[in-house]
C-alpha positions in Angstrom: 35.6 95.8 -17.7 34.8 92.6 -16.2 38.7 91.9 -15.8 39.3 94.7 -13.7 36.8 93.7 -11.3 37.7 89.9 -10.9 41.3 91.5 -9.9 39.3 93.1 -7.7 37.4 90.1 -6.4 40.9 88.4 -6.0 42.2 91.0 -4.1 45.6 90.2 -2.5 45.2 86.4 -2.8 47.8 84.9 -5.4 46.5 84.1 -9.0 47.0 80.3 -8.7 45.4 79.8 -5.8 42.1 82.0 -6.8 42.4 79.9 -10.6 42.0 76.5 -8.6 39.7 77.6 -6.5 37.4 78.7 -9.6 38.5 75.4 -11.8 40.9 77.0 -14.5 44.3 77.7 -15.3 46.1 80.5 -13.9 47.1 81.4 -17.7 43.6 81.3 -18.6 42.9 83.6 -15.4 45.1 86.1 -15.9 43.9 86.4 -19.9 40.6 87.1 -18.5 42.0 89.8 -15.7 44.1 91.4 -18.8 40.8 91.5 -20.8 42.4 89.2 -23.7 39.1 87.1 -23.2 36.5 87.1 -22.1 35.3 84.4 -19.2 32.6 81.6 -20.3 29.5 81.6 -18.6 30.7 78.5 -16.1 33.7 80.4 -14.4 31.3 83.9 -13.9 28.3 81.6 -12.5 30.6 79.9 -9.9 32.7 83.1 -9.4 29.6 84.8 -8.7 28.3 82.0 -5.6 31.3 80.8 -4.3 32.4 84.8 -3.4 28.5 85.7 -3.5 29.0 88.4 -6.1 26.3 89.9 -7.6 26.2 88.7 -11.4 24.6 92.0 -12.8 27.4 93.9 -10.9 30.1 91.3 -12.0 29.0 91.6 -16.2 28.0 95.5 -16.0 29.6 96.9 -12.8 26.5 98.6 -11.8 25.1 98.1 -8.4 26.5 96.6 -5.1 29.4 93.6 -5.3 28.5 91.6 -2.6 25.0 90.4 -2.2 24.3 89.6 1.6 25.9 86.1 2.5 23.3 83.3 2.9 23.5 79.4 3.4 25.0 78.7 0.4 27.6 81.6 0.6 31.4 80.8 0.8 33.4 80.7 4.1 35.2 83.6 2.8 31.9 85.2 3.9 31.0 83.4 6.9 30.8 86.3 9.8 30.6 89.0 7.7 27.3 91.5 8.2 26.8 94.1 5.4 24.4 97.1 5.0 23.3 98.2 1.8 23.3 102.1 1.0 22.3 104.0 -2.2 25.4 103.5 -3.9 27.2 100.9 -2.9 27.6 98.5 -0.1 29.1 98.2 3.6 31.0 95.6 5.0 31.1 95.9 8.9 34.8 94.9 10.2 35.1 93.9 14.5 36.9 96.3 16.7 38.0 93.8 19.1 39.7 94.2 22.6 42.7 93.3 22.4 45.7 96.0 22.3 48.5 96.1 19.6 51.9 97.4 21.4 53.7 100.3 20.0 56.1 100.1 22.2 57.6 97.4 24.9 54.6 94.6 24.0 51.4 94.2 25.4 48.1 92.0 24.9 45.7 93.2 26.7 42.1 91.1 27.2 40.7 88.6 25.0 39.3 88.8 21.6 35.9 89.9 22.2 33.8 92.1 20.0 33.3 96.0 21.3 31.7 97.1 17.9 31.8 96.7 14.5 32.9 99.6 11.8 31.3 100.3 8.5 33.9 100.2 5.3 33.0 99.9 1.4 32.9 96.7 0.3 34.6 97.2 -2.8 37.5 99.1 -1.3 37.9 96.6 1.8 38.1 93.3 -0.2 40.8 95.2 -2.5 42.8 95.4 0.8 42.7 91.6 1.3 39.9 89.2 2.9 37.9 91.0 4.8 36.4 88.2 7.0 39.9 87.8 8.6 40.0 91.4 9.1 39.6 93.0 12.7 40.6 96.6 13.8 43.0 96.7 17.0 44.0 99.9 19.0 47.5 101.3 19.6 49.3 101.8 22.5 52.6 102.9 23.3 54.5 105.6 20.9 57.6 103.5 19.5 55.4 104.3 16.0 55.3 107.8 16.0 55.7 109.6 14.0 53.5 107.8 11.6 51.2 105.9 13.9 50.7 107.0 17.7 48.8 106.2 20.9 45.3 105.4 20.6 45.1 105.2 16.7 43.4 102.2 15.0 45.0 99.6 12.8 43.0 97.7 10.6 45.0 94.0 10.9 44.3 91.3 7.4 44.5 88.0 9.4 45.1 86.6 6.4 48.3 88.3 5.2 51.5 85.9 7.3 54.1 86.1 5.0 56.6 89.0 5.9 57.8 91.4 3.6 60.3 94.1 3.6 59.4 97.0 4.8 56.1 95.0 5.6 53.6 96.7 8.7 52.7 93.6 10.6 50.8 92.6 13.9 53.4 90.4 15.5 53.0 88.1 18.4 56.1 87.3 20.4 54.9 84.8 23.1 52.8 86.4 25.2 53.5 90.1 23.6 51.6 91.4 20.6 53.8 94.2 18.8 52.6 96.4 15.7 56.1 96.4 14.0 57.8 97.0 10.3 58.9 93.2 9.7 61.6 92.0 7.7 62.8 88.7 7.3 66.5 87.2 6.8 68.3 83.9 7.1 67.1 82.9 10.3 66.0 85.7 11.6 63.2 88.1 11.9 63.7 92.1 12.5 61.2 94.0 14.2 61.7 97.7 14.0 60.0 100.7 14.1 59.5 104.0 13.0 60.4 106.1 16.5 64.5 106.0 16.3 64.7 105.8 20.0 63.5 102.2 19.8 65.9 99.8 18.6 65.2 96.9 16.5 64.2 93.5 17.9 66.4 90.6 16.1 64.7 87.3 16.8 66.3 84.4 15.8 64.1 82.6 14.0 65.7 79.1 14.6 66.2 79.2 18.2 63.9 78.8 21.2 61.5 81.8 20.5 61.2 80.4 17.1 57.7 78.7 18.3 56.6 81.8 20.5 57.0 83.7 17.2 53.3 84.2 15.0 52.5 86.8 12.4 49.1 87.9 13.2 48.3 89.8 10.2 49.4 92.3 7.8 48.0 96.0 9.2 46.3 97.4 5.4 44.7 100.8 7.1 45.2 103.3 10.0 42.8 105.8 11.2 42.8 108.0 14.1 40.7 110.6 16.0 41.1 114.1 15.2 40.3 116.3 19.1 
C-alpha cells in the first residue's frame, strides 16, 4: 500500500514537519499514510525527487526505494553512497574514529572516516535519516550487560530530543558518553545499565548546561562474535 511506505519514507521525522516539506496538511498526510486516500499525482512526483525515491517502487513497491542521489537529489541525501543488489538496495553508513565511552568518558581522535558499512536501505531510513547516521565503537563496560567493550553503536545524528529510557550519544564537554538519558526539570540523568556505575545528574541550568550536547540517538548495536 502506498501509505505504508510513505510512513516509511518519513521514518522517525514528525508528520508536520514531513507535510510542509511536501506542501500539504498534516491531516491530509496522515489520510494518505492510513490509506483513507489516495495521494494526487503532485505530492508522489515531489515526494519521489525531493527524497529521490523511485516512483515505480513508491506506486507498486517493487524494486529498490532509493535511486542513487544525483544533482538534483535532496540534502537529506547529500553524502550518502548506495550499491544496488538483486533485491533491494544498500545504503553505506561511516564508521568513524571517534570512541563512545561506556564508562568514565572518553573521545578519542577526530571524526575521520575508517570505512563505510553496508545496511538495507529500506530498513536504515525506517531507523531515522540515514545521512546523519555514523557507527561509533565502545569502550569501557559501564553498559554491560547489554552493550560491552568493543561493540558498535549505530548513532542517528539527527535524533536530540531525550526520551525516557532513551539510548543516547552524549557529549559532556570534552567527554562523549553512550548513556540511557532522561530528562527532568532542570536536569539531565545519565545512567547506565552496569549497577556498579552510578548515575550522572547534570544540572541542566548551571555551568555545564553549555558543555552539555546530545549527539544522537544510538537505533542499532552490533558486535563481533570470536
Amino acid at each position: 500500500m502506498i501509505g505504508e511506505r510513505i510512513v516509511l519514507i518519513r521514518g522517525k521525522q514528525a508528520r508536520e514537519s514531513f507535510a510542509a516539506e511536501l506542501g500539504v496538511h498534516p491531516q491530509t498526510l496522515a489520510r494518505y499514510e492510513k490509506g483513507e486516500r489516495l495521494p494526487d499525482s503532485a505530492f508522489l512526483e515531489t515526494l519521489s525527487k525531493r527524497y529521490s525515491v523511485d516512483p515505480t517502487w513508491l506506486l507498486t513497491g517493487e524494486g529498490a526505494s532509493y535511486m542513487k542521489p544525483t544533482a538534483e537529489a535532496p540534502k537529506a541525501l547529500e553524502g550518502l553512497e548506495f550499491i544496488d543488489c538483486a533485491d533491494c538496495q544498500l545504503t553505506m553508513v561511516p564508521m568513524v574514529d571517534a570512541r563512545l565511552s561506556a564508562g568514565t568518558g572518553s573521545f578519542e581522535g577526530g571524526t575521520g572516516v575508517e570505512r563505510r558499512y553496508a545496511f538495507r536501505s529500506d530498513w536504515i531510513n525506517a531507523k531515522g535519516q540515514p545521512s546523519k547516521m555514523v557507527l561509533m565503537r565502545v569502550a569501557g563496560d559501564s553498559m554491560e550487560p547489554q552493550i560491552f567493550n568493543d561493540d558498535v553503536v549505530l548513532v542517528d545524528q539527527s535524533q536530540t530530543t531525550p526520551r525516557a529510557g532513551g539510548l543516547f550519544a552524549v557529549a559532556v564537554e570534552d567527554l562523549v558518553y553512550l548513556k540511557v538519558v532522561d530528562a527532568v526539570p532542570g536536569k539531565f540523568i545519565l545512567k547506565s545499565y552496569n549497577e556498579a556505575y552510578a548515575p550522572l545528574e547534570i544540572d541542566a541550568r548551571g555551568d555545564l548546561a553549555d558543555g552539555i550536547r546530545i549527539i544522537g540517538r544510538a537505533v542499532w548495536i552490533g558486535r563481533e562474535l570470536y
